[in-house]
ZAVEXKE-181394 format. One record per residue (C-alpha): residue in three letters; chain; x negated, y negated, z. Coordinates in steps of 0.25 Angstrom, whole numbers. Layout:
R  Ala  A  X  Y  Z
...
***
This chain:
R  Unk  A  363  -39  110
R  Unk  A  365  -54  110
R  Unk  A  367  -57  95
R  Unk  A  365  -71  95
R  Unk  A  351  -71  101
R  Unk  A  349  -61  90
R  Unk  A  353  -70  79
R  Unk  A  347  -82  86
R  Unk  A  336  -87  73
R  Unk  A  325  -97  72
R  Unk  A  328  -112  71
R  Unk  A  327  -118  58
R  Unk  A  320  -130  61
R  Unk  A  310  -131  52
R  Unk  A  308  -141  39
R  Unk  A  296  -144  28
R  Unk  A  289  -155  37
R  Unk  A  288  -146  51
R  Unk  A  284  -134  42
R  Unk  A  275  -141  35
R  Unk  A  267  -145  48
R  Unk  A  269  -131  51
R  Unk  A  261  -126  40
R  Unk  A  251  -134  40
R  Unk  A  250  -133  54
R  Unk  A  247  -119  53
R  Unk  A  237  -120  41
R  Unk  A  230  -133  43
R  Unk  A  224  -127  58
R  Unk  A  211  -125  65
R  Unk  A  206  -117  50
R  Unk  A  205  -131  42
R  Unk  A  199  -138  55
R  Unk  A  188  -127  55
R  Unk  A  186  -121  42
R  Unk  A  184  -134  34
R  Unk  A  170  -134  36
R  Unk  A  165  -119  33
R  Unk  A  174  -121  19
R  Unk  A  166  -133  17
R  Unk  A  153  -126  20
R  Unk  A  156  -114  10
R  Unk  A  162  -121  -1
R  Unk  A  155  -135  0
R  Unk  A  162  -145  -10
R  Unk  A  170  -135  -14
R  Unk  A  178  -133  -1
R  Unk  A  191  -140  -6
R  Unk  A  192  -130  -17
R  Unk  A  190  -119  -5
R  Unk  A  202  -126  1
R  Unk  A  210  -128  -10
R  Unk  A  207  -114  -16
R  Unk  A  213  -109  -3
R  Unk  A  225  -118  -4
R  Unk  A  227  -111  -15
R  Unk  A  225  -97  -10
R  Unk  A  235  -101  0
R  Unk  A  245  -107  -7
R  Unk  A  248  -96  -16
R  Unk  A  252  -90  -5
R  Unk  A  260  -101  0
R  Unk  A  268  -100  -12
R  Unk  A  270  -87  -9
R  Unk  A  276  -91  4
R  Unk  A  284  -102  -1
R  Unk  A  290  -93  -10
R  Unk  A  294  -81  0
R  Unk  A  299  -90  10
R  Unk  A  309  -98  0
R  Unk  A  316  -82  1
R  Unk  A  311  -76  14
R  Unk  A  313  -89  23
R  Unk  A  311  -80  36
R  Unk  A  301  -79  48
R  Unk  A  289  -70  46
R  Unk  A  290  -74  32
R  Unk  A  278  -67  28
R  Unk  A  282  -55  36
R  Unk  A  295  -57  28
R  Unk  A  287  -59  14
R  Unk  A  281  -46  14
R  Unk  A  290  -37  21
R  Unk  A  301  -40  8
R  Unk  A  287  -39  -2
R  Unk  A  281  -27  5
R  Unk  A  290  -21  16
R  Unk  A  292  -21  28
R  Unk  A  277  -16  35
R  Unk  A  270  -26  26
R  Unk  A  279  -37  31
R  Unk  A  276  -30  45
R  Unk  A  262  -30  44
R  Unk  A  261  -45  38
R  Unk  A  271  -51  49
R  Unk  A  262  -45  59
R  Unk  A  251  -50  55
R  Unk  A  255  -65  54
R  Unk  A  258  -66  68
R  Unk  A  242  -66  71
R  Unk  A  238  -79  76
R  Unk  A  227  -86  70
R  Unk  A  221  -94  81
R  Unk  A  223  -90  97
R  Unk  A  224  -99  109
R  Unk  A  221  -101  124
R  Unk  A  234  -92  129
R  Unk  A  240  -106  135
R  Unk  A  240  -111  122
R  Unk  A  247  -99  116
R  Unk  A  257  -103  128
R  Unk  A  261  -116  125
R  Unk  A  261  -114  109
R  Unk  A  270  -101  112
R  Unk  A  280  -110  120
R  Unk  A  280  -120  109
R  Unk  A  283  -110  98
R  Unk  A  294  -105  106
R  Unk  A  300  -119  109
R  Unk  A  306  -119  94
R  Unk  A  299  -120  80
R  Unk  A  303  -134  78
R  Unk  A  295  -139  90
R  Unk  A  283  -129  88
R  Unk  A  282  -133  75
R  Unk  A  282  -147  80
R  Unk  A  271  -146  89
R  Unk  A  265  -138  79
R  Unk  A  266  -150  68
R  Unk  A  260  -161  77
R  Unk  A  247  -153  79
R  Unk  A  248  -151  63
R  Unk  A  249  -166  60
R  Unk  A  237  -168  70
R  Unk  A  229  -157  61
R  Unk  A  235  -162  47
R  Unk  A  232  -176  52
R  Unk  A  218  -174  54
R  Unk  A  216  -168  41
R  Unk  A  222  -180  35
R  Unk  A  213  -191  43
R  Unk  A  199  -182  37
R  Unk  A  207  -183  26
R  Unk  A  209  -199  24
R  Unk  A  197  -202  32
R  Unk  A  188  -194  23
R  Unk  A  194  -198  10
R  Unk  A  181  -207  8
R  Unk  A  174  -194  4
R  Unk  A  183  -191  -7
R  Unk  A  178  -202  -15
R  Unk  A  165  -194  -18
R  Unk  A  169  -190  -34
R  Unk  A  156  -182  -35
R  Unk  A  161  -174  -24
R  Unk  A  176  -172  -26
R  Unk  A  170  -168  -41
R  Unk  A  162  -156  -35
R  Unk  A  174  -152  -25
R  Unk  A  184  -152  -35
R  Unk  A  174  -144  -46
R  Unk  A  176  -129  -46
R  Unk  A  163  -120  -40
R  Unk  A  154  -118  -52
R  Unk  A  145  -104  -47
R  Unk  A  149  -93  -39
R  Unk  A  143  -96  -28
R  Unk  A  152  -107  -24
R  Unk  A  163  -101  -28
R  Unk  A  161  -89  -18
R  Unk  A  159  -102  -7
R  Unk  A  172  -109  -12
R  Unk  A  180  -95  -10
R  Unk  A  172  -92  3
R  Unk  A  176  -106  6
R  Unk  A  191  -104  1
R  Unk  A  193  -91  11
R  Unk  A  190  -99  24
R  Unk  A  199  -112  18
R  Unk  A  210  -101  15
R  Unk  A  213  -100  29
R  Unk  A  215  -113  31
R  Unk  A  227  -113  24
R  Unk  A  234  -101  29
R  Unk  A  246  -106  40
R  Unk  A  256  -109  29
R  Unk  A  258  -93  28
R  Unk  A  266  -94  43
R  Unk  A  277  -106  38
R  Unk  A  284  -95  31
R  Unk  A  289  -90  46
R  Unk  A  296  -103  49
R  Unk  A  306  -101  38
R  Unk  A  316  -96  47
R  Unk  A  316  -109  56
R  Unk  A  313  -118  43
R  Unk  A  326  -126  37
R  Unk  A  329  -120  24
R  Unk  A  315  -113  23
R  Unk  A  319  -107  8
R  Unk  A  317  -121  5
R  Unk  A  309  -130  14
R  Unk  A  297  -116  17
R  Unk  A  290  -115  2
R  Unk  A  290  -132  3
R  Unk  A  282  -132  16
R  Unk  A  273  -120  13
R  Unk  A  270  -126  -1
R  Unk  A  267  -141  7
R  Unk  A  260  -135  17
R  Unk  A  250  -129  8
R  Unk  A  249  -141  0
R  Unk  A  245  -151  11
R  Unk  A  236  -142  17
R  Unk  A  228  -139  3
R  Unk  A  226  -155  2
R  Unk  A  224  -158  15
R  Unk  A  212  -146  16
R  Unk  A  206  -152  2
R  Unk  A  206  -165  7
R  Unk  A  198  -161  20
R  Unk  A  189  -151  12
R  Unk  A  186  -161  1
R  Unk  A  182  -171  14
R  Unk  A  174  -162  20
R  Unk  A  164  -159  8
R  Unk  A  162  -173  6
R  Unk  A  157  -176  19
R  Unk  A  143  -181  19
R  Unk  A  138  -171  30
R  Unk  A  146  -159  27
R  Unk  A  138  -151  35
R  Unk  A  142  -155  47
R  Unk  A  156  -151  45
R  Unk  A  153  -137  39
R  Unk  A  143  -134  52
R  Unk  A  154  -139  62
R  Unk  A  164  -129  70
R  Unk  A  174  -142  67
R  Unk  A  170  -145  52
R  Unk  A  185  -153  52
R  Unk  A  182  -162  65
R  Unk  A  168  -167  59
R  Unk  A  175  -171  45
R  Unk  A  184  -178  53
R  Unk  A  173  -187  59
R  Unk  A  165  -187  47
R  Unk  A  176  -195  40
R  Unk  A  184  -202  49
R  Unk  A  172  -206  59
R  Unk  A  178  -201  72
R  Unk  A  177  -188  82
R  Unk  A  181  -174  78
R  Unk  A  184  -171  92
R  Unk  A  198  -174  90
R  Unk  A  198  -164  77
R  Unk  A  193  -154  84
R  Unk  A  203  -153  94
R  Unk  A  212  -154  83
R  Unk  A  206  -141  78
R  Unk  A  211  -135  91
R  Unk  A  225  -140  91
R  Unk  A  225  -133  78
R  Unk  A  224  -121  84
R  Unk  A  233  -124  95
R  Unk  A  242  -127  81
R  Unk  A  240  -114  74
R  Unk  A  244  -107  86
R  Unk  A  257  -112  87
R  Unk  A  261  -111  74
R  Unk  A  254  -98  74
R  Unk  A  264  -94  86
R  Unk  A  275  -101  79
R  Unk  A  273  -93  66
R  Unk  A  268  -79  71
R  Unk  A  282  -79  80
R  Unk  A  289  -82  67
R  Unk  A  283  -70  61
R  Unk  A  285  -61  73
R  Unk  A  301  -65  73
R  Unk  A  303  -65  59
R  Unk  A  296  -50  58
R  Unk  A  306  -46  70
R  Unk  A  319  -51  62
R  Unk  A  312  -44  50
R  Unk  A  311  -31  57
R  Unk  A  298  -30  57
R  Unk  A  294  -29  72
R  Unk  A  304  -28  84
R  Unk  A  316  -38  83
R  Unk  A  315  -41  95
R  Unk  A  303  -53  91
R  Unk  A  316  -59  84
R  Unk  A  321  -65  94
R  Unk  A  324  -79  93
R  Unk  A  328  -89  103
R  Unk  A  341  -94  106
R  Unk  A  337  -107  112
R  Unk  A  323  -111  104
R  Unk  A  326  -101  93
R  Unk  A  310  -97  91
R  Unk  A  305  -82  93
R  Unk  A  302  -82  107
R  Unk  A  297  -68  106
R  Unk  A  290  -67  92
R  Unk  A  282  -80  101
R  Unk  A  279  -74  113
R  Unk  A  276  -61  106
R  Unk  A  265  -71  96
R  Unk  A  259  -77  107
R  Unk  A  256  -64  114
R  Unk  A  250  -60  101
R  Unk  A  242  -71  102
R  Unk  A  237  -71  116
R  Unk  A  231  -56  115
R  Unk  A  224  -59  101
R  Unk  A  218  -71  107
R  Unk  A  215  -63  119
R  Unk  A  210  -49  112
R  Unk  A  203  -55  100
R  Unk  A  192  -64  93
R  Unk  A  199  -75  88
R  Unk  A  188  -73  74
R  Unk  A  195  -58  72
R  Unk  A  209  -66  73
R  Unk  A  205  -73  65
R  Unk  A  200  -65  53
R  Unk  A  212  -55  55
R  Unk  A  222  -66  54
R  Unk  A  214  -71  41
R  Unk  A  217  -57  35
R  Unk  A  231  -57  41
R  Unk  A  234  -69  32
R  Unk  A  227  -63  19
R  Unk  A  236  -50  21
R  Unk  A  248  -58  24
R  Unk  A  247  -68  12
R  Unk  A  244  -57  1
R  Unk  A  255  -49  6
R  Unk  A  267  -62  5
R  Unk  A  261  -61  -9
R  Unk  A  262  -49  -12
R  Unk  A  276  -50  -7
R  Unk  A  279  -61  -15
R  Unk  A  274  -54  -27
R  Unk  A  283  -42  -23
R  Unk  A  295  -48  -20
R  Unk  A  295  -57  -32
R  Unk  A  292  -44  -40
R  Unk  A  305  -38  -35
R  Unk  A  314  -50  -37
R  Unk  A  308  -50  -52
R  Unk  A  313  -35  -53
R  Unk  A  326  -37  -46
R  Unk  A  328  -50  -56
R  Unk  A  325  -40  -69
R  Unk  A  335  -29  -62
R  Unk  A  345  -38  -61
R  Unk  A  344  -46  -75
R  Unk  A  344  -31  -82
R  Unk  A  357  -28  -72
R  Unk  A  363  -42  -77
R  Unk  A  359  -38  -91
R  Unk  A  366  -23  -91
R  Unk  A  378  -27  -85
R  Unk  A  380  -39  -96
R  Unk  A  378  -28  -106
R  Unk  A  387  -19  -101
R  Unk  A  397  -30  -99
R  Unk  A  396  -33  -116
R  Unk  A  394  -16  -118
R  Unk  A  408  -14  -111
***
């Protein structure tokens, strides 16, 4: 047996700025370019509320995160989360299920996007990051261009003013489901802890940073989006976010809608990226065979745990309606989030027990130490 190709490990190259981009590469996607105008629809001028509402849905589990990661810094975190919470077959059953891509490809895309991942994290997550800054950008200029609209105090009054019947509150948590998914991506940053620099530290940072820039950034473009004069021409358009843009800054959409498609290209990279993370960090685990572990010597990136993703990818794309892959990956990530937790809430139950053994041990021996 070679030993050292056994041994070989992940690159730490990784800091808060690179996984920063990462995440809000993999939560500001295609969702918030295509779902922004079915959440205005529903909730009305009560879609930033929707938002925020799943923001904070979202970032209680995020804290969750944060705080299990600043322990268990290691590939296939949640994998990891719930196999010391639950056991073993629930982290089994958890780590298998977050390998599921969200978005599928041309197979030549999934090609060139699998050779990226396996040229190195750092340069994936590069390439990955530019494409974010052309997303995040966009966001920005709808933003600042429509910033106008936010003058209307009437307006801001009735967004910011809590639902008073039933009826709208049913919308605005109707609303809040679909804007919930927006957000989910920061879940998948946990597995780069093993190629972050000093991930006890730098992770919860970047989780928590991410989340917060991605809340202000989708207020600010729902808040825009109900003050638009002709509001229903955004919520009856298969690209709501292309006609906001030139609602407010006065030029085509086209180039946002392309935009929309790079984001897909963009999730399935970093999908590639963080689903092979998983796939190794289940193998070092002992979860599935060991040979997925294998790292590279000469790129030190999971060269199997990729091609094995890809694979993956190509027959779901190939064997199934992208809507069932869809819905099936939106219940994945609701069964995955409760269980990181309820692992949470485990683990932290048995460190409270092991802390109240220990101070009862600590207080018999100092008694027997004054009895004797």
């Amino acid at each position: 047996m070679n030993i050292k190709t056994d041994t070989t490990r992940l690159r730490r190259a990784l800091g808060i700025p690179l996984l920063v981009f990462y995440g809000l590469g993999v939560t500001i996607g295609a969702g918030i370019f295509a779902l922004i105008g079915e959440i205005v629809r529903l909730a009305g001028d009560h879609a930033p509320q929707a938002f925020l509402l799943a923001g904070l849905i979202a970032g209680a589990t995020g804290w969750s995160y944060a705080l299990l990661v600043s322990v268990y810094p290691r590939a296939a975190g949640e994998a990891v989360f719930v196999k010391i919470g639950m056991g073993a077959m629930a982290g089994r059953i958890v780590g298998l299920g977050m390998p599921i891509p969200q978005t599928v490809m041309v197979l030549g895309v999934l090609l060139v996007l699998s050779i990226a991942a396996w040229m190195g994290v750092k340069q994936s997550v590069i390439f990955a990051a530019v494409i974010t800054v052309l997303e995040v950008g966009s966001l920005i200029v709808i933003a600042l261009s429509g910033a106008p609209l936010l003058t209307d105090a009437p307006l801001l009054l009735k967004v910011v003013t809590p639902p008073s019947d039933a009826v709208t509150w049913a919308a605005v948590f109707s609303a809040t489901i679909i804007a919930f998914f927006a957000f989910i991506g920061f879940e998948d940053m946990v597995n780069m802890a093993e190629e972050t620099i000093d991930p006890k530290r730098v992770m919860p940072k970047a989780i928590i940073l991410t989340l917060l820039i991605t809340v202000v950034l989708y207020a600010l473009i729902s808040t825009i989006a109900v003050a638009l004069p002709d509001r229903e021409a955004l919520t009856s358009s298969s690209a709501p976010l292309a006609v906001l843009f030139e609602a407010v800054t006065g030029l085509s959409g086209k180039p946002i809608a392309v935009l929309a498609s790079i984001a897909m290209v963009n999730g399935i990279l970093i999908q590639i990226i963080m689903a092979s993370r998983v796939t190794y960090g289940m193998a070092r685990e002992g979860l599935i065979p060991s040979w997925f572990g294998k790292v590279g010597e000469q790129r030190r990136t999971p060269g199997r745990a990729i091609a094995l993703v890809t694979l993956l990818i190509v027959i779901l794309a190939l064997g199934f309606p992208l809507v069932h892959l869809a819905q099936a990956t939106s219940i994945v990530i609701l069964v995955v989030f409760t269980s990181v937790n309820l692992s949470l809430w485990i683990i932290g139950s048995s460190l409270r027990q092991r802390s109240q053994v220990g101070r009862i041990n600590d207080n018999t021996t100092k008694k027997d130490v004054v009895y004797t």
